[in-house]
C-alpha positions in Angstrom: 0.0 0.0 0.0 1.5 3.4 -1.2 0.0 7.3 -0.7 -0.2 10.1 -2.8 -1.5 13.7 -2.1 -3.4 15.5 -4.5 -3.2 19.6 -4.3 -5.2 20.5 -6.8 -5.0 24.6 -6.4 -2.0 25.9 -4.7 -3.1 29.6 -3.6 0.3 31.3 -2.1 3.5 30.1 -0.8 6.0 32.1 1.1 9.3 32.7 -0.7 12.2 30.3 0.1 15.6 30.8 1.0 17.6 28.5 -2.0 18.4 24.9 -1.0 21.8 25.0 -2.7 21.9 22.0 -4.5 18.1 21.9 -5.5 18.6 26.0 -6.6 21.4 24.6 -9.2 19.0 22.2 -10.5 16.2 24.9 -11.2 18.8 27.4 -12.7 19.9 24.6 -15.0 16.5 24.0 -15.9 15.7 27.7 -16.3 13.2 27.9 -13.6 14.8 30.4 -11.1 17.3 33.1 -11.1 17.2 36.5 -9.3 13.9 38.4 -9.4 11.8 41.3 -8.5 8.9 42.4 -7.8 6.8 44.4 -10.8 6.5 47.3 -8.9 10.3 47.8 -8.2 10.5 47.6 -12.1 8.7 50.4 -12.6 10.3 53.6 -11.1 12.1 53.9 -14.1 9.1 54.5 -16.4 9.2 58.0 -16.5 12.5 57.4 -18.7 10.3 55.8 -21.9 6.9 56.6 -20.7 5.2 59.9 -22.0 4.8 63.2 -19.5 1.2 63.0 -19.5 0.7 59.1 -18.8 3.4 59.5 -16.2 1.0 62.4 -14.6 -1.9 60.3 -14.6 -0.4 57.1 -13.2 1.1 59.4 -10.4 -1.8 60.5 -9.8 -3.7 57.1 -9.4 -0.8 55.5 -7.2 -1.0 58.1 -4.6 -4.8 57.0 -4.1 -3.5 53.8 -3.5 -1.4 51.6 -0.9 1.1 49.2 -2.0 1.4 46.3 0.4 4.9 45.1 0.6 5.0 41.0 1.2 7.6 37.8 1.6 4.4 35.6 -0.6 4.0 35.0 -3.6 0.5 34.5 -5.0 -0.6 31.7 -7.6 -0.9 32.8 -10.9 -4.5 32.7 -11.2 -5.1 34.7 -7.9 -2.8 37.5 -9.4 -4.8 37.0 -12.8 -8.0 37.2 -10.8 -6.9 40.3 -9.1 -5.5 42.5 -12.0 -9.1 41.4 -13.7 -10.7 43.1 -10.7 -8.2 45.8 -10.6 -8.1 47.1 -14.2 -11.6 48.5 -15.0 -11.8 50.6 -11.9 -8.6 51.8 -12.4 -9.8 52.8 -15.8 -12.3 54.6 -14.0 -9.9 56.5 -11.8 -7.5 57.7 -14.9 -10.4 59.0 -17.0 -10.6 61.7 -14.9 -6.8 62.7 -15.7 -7.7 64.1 -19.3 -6.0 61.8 -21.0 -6.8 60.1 -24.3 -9.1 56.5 -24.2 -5.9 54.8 -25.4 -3.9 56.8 -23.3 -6.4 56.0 -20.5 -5.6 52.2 -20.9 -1.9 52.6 -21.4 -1.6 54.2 -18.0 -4.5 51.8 -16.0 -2.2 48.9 -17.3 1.0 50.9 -16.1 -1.1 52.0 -12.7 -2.3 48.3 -11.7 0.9 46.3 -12.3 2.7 48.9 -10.0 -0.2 48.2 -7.6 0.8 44.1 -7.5 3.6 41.9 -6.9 3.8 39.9 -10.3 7.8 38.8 -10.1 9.9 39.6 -12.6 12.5 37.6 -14.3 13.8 39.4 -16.5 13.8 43.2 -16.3 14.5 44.3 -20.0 12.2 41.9 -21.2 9.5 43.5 -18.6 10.6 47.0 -19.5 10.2 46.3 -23.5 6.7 44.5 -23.0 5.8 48.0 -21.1 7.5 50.0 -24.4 5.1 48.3 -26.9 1.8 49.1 -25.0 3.3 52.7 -24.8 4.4 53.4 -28.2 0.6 51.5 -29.6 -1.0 53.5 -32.3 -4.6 52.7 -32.4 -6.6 50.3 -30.1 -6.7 47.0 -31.9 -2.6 47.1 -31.4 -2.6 48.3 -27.8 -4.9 45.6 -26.8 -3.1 42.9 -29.0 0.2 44.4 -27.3 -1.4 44.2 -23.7 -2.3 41.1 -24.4 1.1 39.8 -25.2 2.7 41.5 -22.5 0.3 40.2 -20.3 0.8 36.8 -21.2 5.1 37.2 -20.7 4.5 38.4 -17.7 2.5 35.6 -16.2 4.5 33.3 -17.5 7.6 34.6 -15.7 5.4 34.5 -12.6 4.4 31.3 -12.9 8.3 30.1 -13.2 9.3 31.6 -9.9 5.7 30.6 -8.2 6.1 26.9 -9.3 10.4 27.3 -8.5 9.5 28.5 -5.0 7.3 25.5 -4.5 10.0 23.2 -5.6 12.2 24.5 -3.3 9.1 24.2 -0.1 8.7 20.4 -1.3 12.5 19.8 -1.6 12.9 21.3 2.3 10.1 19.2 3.0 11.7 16.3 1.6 14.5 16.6 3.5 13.3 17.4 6.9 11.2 13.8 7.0 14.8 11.9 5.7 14.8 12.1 2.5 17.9 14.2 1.6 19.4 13.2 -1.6 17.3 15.8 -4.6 17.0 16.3 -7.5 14.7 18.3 -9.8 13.5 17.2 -13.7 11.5 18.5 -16.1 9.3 16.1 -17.3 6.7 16.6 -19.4 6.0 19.6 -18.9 5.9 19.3 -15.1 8.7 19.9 -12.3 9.1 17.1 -10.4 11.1 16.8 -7.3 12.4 13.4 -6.8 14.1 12.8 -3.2 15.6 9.5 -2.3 16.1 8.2 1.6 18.9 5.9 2.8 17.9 2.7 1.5 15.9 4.0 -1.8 12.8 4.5 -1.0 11.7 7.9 -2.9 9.3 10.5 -2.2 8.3 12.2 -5.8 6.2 15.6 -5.6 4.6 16.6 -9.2 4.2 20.3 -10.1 2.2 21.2 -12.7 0.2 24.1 -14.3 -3.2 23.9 -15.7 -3.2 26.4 -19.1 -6.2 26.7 -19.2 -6.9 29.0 -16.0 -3.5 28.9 -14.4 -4.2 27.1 -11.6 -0.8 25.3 -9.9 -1.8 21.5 -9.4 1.6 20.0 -6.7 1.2 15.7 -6.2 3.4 14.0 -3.9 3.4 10.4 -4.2 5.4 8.1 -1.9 7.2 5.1 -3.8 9.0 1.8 -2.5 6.7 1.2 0.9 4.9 -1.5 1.8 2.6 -2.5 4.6 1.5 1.6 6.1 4.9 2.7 6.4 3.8 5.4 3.8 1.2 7.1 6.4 3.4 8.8 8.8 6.1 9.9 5.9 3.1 11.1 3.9 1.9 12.9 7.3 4.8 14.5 8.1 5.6 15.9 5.1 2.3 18.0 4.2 2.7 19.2 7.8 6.0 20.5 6.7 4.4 22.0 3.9 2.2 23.9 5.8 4.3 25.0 8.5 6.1 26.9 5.3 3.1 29.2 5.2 1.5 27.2 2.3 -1.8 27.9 1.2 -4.0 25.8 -0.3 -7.5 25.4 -1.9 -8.0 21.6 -1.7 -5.6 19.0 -0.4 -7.0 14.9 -0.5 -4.6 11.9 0.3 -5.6 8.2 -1.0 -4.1 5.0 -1.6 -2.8 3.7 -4.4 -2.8 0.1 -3.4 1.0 -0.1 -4.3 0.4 0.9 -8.1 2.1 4.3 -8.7 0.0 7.0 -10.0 2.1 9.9 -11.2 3.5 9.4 -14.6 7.2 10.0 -13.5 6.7 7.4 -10.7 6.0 4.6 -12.5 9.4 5.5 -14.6 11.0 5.6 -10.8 9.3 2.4 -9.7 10.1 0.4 -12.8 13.9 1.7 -12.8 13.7 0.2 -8.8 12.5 -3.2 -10.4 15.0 -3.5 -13.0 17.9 -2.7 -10.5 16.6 -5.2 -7.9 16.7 -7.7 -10.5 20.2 -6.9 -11.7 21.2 -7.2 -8.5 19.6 -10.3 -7.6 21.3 -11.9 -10.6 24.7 -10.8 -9.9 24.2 -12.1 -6.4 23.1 -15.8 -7.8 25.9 -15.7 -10.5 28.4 -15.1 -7.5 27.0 -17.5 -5.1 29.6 -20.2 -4.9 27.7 -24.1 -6.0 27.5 -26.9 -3.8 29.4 -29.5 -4.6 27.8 -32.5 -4.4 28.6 -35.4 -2.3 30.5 -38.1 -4.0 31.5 -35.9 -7.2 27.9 -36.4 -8.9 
């Protein structure tokens, strides 16, 4: 009998200090390298952005608090939020004067200084903002937005899903696991620790296009007879203790029979090496000799 955890919406996870080795193996796979906060991207707007956009957006951000935080939010919350945001703040600009494309431009400019999308890479932030900017007409500046919009979660979504790597990896280690490594598979990130005598836990993070909602599996592999249930335990404790948020979280049994796809790779390569072992062991077993020479 074997466990796995299904988290099918992770809302918010507090940002980790690096694990070294399990940091290397994100930056290898592109996941996670320095980043910022969208809103200490901006300040420098002023430097590409138009006098009278720059006015209005001033004006708008001194309405408005920016909360400073050590979270980061899912994708889809922040997707969910600047959909809330950017029709009021619409609102708000109108008042300024300004143009109804220039109006956009700087409600765009307004909300992402208002939220904490994390940036990647600043000059491809920075060139994103220079195309909405420098749009002529409406159907580019909403094709442009659109774009933008679309890097930007993306880059998002890599440090959201890096910093829940690094979460399951601590977790991982803190319940005896501590040999681990990171793959891309499919698609998915999936953190694969091994324990002394190699058993393996293996934690599946994965991202739903479709609304951007972060799906994390953790599946324990090579236990038998309920040894899975406290290990299982103990690590979504850990989990949450790290100030993980989540919107659903169910844990069944898989009977023995691995569920996640890169699991039953992990089980399989177990098999094969027991039995590669267990045939060098009977080819080096010394044979009785029989009695009498027959």
């Amino acid at each position: 009998m074997s466990r796995i955890t299904e988290r099918t919406n992770v809302i918010e996870i507090e940002e980790m200090a690096p694990i070294p080795e399990v940091h290397a193996s994100l930056v290898s796979l592109g996941e996670l390298s320095s980043y910022r906060s969208s809103k200490d991207t901006l300040p420098d707007v002023s430097s590409y952005c138009p006098e009278n956009i720059i006015s209005a957006i001033n004006a708008a951000c001194n309405n408005v608090e920016s909360v400073q935080s050590n979270t980061v939010c899912s994708p889809n919350m922040l997707r969910a939020i600047f959909a809330k945001s950017f029709s009021p703040e619409i609102k708000r600009i109108e008042t300024s004067g300004l143009s109804p494309l220039d109006v956009r431009k700087a409600a765009l400019i307004s909300t992402i200084n208002m939220m904490d999308f994390k940036v990647i890479d600043k000059a491809i932030f920075v060139e994103g903002i220079k195309t909405v900017v420098n749009a002529k007409d409406t159907k580019v500046l909403n094709s442009r937005m659109k774009s933008f919009m679309g890097t930007l979660e993306g880059m998002h979504t890599q440090v959201f899903s890096s910093n829940l790597a690094q979460a399951c990896a601590k977790a991982s280690v803190l319940v005896g696991f501590k040999q681990v490594e990171v793959k891309r598979v499919d698609g998915n990130l999936n953190i694969i620790a091994t324990n002394e005598i190699g058993q393996h836990i293996n934690t599946e993070i994965s991202i739903d296009d479709a609304n951007n909602i972060v799906k994390a599996r953790t599946e324990i592999i090579g236990m038998r007879n309920g040894t899975c249930d406290p290990i299982i335990k103990q690590f979504n404790q850990q989990l949450k203790r790290m100030g993980i948020k989540l919107g659903s979280e169910k844990t069944t049994s898989t009977d023995g029979d691995c569920q996640l796809p890169y699991s039953k790779v992990i089980d399989q390569e177990d098999n094969d090496r027991r039995k590669r072992q267990e045939r060098t062991r009977k080819l080096n077993t010394p044979k009785q000799q029989r009695i009498g020479g027959r």
